[in-house]
C-alpha positions as CSV (number, residue, x, y, z in Angstrom):
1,X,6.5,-14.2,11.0
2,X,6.3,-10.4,9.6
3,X,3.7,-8.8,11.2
4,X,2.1,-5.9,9.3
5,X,0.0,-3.0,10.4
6,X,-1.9,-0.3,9.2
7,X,-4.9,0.2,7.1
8,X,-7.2,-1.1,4.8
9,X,-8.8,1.0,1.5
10,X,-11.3,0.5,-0.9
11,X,-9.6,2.6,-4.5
12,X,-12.2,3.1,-6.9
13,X,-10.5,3.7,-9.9
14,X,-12.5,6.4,-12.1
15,X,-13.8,6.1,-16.0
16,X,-15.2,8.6,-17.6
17,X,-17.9,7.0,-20.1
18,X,-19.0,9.5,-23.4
19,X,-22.6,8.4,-23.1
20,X,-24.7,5.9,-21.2
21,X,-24.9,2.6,-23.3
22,X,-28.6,1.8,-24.5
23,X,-30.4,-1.2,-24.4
24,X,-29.0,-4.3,-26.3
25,X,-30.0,-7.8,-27.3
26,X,-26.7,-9.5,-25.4
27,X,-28.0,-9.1,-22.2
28,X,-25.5,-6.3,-21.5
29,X,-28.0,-3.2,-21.6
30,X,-27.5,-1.1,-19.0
31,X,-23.5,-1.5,-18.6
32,X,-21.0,0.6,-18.2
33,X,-17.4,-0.3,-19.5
34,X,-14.4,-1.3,-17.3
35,X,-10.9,-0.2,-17.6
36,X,-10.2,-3.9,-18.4
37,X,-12.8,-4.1,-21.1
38,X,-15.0,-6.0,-19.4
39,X,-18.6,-4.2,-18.0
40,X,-20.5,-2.8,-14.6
41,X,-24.2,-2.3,-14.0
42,X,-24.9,1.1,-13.4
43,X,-28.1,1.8,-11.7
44,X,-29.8,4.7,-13.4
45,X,-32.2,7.6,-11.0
46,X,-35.4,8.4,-12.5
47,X,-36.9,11.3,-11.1
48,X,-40.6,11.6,-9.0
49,X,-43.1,10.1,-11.6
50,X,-40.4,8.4,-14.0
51,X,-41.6,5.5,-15.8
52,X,-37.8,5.0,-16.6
53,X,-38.7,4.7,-20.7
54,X,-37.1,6.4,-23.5
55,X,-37.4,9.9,-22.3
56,X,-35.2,8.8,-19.2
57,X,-32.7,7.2,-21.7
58,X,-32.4,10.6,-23.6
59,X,-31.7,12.3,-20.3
60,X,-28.9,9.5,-19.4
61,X,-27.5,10.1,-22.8
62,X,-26.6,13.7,-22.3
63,X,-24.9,12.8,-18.7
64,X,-20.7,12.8,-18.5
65,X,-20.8,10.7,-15.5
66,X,-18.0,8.5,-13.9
67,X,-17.9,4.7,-13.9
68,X,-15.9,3.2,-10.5
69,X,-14.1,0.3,-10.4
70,X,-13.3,-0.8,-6.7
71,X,-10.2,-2.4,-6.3
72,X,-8.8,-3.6,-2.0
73,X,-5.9,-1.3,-1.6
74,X,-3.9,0.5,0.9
75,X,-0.5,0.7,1.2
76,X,0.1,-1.8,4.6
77,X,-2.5,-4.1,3.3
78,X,-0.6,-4.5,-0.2
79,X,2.6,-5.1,1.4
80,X,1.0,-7.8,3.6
81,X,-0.6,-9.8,0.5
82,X,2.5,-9.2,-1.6
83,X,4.9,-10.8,1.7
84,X,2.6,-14.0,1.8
85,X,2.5,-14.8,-2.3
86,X,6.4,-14.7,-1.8
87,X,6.3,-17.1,0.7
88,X,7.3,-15.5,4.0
89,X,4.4,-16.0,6.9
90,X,2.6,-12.4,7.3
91,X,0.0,-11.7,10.1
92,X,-1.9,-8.3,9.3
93,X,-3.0,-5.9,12.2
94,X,-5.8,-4.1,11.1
95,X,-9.2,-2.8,12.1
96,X,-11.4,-4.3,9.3
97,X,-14.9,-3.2,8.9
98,X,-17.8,-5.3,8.3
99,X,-19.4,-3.8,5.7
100,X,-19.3,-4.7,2.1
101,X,-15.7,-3.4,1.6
102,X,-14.3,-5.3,4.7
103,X,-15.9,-8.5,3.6
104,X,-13.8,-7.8,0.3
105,X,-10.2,-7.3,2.3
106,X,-10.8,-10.4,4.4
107,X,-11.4,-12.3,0.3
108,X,-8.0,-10.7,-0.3
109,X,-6.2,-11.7,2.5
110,X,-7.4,-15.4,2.7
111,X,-7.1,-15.9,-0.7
112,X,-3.2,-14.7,-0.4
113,X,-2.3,-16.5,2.8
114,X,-2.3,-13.9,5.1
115,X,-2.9,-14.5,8.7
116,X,-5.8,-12.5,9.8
117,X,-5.8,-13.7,13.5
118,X,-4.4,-10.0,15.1
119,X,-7.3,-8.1,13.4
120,X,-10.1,-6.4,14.7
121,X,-14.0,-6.2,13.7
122,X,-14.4,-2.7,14.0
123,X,-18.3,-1.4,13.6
124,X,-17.1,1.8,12.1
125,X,-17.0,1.7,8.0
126,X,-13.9,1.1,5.6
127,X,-11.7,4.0,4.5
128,X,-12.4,4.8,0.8
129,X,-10.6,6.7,-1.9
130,X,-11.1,7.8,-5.3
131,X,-7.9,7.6,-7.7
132,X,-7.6,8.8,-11.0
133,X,-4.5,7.5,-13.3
134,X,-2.4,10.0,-15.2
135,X,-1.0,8.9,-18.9
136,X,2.2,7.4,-17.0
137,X,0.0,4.9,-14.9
138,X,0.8,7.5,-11.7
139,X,-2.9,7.7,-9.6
140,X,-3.6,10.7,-7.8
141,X,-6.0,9.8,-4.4
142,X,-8.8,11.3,-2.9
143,X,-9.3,10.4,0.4
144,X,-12.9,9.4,2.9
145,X,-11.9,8.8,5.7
146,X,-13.8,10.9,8.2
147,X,-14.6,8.0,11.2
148,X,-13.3,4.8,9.6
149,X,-12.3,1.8,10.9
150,X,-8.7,2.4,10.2
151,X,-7.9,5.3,12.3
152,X,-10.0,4.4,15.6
153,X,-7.0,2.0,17.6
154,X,-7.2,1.5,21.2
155,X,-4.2,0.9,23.1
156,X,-5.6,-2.9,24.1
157,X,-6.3,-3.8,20.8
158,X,-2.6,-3.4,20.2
159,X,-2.0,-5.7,23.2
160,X,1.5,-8.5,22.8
161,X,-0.7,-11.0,23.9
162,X,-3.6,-10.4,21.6
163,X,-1.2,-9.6,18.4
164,X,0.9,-12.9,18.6
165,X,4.6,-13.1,18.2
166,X,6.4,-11.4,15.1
167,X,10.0,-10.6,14.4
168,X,9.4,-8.0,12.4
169,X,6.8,-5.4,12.2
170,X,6.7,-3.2,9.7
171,X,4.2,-0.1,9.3
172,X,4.0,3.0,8.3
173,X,1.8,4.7,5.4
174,X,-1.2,6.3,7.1
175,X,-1.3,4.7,10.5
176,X,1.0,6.6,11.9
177,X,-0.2,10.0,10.9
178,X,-4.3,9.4,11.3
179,X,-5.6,10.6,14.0
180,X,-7.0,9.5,16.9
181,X,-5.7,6.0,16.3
182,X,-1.6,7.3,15.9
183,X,-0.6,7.2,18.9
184,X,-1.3,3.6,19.7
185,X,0.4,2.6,17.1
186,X,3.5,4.6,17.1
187,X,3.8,3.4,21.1
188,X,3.1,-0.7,19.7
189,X,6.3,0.1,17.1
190,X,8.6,1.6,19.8
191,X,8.1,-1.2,22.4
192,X,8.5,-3.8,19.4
193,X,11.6,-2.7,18.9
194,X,13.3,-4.2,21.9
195,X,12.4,-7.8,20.0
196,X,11.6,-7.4,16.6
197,X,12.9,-5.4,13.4
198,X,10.7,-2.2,12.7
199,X,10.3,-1.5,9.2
200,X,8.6,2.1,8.2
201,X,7.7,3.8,5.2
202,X,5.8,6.6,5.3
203,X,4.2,6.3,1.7
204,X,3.4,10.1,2.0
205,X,-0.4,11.6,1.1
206,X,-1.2,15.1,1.0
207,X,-4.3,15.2,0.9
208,X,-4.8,13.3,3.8
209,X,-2.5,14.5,6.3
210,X,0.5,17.7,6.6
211,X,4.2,17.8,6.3
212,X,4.0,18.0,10.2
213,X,2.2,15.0,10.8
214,X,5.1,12.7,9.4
215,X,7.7,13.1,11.9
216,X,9.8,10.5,10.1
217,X,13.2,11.8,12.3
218,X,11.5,10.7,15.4
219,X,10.4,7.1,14.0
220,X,13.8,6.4,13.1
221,X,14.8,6.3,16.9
222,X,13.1,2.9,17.2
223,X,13.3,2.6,13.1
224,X,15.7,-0.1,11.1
225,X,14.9,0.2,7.9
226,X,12.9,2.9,5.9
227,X,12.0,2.9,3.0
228,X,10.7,5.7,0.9
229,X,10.1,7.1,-2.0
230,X,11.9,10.0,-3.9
231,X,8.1,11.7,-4.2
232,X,8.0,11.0,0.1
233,X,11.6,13.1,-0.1
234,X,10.6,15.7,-1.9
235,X,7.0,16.6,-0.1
236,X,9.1,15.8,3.7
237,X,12.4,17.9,2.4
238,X,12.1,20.1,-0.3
239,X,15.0,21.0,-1.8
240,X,17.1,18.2,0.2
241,X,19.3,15.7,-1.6
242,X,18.6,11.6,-0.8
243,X,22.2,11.6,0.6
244,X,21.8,14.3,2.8
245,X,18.5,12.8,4.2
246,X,20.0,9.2,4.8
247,X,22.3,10.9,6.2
248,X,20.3,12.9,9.1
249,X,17.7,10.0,9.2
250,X,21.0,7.5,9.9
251,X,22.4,9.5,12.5
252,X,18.7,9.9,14.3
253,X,18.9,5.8,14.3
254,X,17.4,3.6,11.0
255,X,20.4,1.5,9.3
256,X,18.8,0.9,6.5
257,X,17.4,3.6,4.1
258,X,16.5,2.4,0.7
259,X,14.8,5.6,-1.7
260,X,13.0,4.1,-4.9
261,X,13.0,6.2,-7.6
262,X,10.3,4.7,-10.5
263,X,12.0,3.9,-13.9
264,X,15.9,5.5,-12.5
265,X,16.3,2.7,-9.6
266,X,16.6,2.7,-6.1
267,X,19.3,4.0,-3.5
268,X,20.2,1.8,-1.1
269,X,22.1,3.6,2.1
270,X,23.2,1.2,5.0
271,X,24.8,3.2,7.6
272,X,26.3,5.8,5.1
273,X,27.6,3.5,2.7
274,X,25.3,3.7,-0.6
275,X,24.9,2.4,-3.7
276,X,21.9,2.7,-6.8
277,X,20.1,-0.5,-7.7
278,X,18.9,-0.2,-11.4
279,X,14.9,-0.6,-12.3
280,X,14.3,-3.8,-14.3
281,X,12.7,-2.7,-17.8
282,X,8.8,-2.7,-18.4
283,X,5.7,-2.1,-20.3
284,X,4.1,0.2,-17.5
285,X,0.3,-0.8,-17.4
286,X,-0.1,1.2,-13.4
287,X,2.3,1.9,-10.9
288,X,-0.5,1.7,-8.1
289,X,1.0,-0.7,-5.6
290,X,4.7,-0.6,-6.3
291,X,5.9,0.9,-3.6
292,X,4.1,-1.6,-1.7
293,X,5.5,-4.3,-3.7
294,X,9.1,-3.0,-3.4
295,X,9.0,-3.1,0.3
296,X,7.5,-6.8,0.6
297,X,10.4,-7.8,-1.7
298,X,12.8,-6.5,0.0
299,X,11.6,-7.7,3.6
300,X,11.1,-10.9,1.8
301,X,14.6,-11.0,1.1
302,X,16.3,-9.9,4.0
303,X,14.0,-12.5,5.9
304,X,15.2,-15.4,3.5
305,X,19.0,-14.1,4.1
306,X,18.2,-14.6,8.4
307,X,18.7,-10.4,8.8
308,X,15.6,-9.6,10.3
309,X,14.5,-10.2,14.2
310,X,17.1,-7.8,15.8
311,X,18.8,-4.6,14.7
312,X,20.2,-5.3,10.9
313,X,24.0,-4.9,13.2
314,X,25.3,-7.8,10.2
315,X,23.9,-6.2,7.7
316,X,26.7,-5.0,5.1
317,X,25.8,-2.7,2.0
318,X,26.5,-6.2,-0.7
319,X,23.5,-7.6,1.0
320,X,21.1,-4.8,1.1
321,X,22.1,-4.1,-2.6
322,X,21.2,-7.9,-3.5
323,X,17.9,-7.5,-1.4
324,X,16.8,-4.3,-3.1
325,X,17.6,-5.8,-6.5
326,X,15.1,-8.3,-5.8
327,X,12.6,-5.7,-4.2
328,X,13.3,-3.9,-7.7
329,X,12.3,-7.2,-9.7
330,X,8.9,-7.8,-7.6
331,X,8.0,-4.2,-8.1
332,X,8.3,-4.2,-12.1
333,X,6.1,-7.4,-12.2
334,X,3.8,-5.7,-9.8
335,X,3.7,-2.2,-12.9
336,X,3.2,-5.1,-15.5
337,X,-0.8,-5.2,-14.4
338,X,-3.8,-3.4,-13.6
339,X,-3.8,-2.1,-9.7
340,X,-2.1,-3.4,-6.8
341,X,-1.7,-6.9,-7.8
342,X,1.8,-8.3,-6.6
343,X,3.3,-11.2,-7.7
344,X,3.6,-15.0,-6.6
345,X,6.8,-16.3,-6.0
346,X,6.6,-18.7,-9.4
347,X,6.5,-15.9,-11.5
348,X,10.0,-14.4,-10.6
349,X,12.3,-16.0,-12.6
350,X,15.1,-16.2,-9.8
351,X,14.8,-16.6,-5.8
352,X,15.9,-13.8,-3.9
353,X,19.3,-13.6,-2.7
354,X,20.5,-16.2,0.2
């Protein structure tokens, strides 16, 4: 079992419509388009008196509003739903709400296999972000956040005993930098690491919390593999090359360091040793859960080869290679469609390295 914790967020992905669409025949009046194509009600205001007629039409007409699309996300939760379509047993430690947004994880989740039995029904409401693609398929979040469900842990709620057994926990992303919940789960990681393999990756956002806050050199004292992304690198150490970070992050403790780098690959550093892992080629529709993907991939694989459960100490640089190819593979699929939708294991065309 991979145990996975952090939070859950609600993206709503942003369209810009030219002009409100009038009243049709089809039974669509009154719907915005989708970025698939497909359509939305939108709910117009009328103002004090408004009959909501024609007049009210012109008005909507001369509007530039936006159009969401709302989409489960968040970076722990992807990697949890992409682990269980590969096949490997994933339990997800989260706080989910139970408003409307939290009843749409828990569809996610159960519809993907994941075990939901470490979660907690928080009262507080779900973590929500706006995200707005560039031409590349990169989104750029806005985060809304202020008392969530995601942020509030408790020490107890992050008891062994109430968790269930795992042997490997991996985490990361915004847990371990929102406040006040941070320190709960930074003191669950280190005591997991006297049993199980601790997996970080710190999936770096601005606008949600500072340089300071990610103090990735201390993780890596109880930290086996972290995985990051060249973006992570350069906001955590401007001006630092990927082999002179593996390097200081080796010698503060993680084995593993594997740095994914879009469309130019991956490095893959195991104690020092390093090696690039090419990107599989693909018609980009979004990269908005890749990273995610990446990391459940390569988990997956290390998991399938026996590695994880202790401190990676047979791990060789061959076998992370092979496991990060794979990551690479699940990744691309992952770019192939709209939002954070991973793959199931019958669509990769080979098993991941045994």
């Amino acid at each position: 079992m991979i145990a996975v914790l952090g939070e859950c967020v609600a993206d709503s992905f942003t369209t810009r419509p030219s002009v409100a669409t009038p009243p049709a025949d089809d039974g669509t009046a009154g719907q915005a388009p989708r970025p698939d194509g497909t359509a939305d009600a939108v709910e117009g205001t009328h103002g004090e008196g408004s009959t909501g007629g024609t007049d009210d039409m012109d008005d909507m007409d001369r509007l530039d509003g936006l159009a969401l699309r709302v989409l489960p996300g968040g970076g722990p939760a992807n990697t949890a739903v992409a682990l269980a379509r590969l096949g490997t047993p994933t339990r997800f430690l989260g706080r989910l709400s139970r408003d409307v947004f939290g009843e749409m994880f828990r569809d996610r989740f159960t519809a993907s296999g994941v075990d939901l039995s470490g979660c907690v029904e928080a009262e507080e409401p779900s973590t929500l972000s706006v995200a707005a693609l560039d031409p590349r398929g990169r989104a750029t979040f806005t985060f809304y956040t202020e008392g969530a469900a995601d942020w509030q842990w408790r020490p107890y709620e992050l008891d062994a005993a109430r968790v269930g057994p795992f042997r490997c926990l991996h985490t990361g992303s915004m847990a371990l930098v929102g406040k006040p919940g941070r320190e709960a789960v930074e003191e669950f990681a280190r005591s997991a690491a006297g049993h199980a393999t601790i997996s970080i990756d710190p999936n770096v956002r601005p606008s949600f919390a500072t340089r300071d806050d990610y103090q990735v050199t201390r993780w890596c004292e109880w930290t086996d593999i972290l995985k990051l992304s060249d973006d992570d690198l350069d906001f955590l150490l401007p001006g630092t090359s990927m082999e002179r970070a593996c390097d200081d992050w080796h010698a503060a403790g993680a084995r593993l360091i594997v740095v994914t780098r879009g469309a130019a690959g991956a490095l893959v550093s195991v104690d020092g040793e390093r090696a690039h892992v090419p990107a599989p080629e693909v018609d980009v529709v979004d990269t908005v859960g890749a990273g995610d993907a990446f990391t459940a991939g390569l988990l997956h694989a290390l998991d399938t080869q026996g590695h994880l459960g202790g401190r990676l100490g047979d791990l060789d640089l061959a076998t992370a290679v092979a496991a990060a190819g794979f990551a690479a593979r699940v990744a691309a699929l992952t770019c192939s469609v709209a939002g954070a939708n991973p793959p199931r294991s019958h669509r990769l065309t080979t098993p991941p390295p045994r």
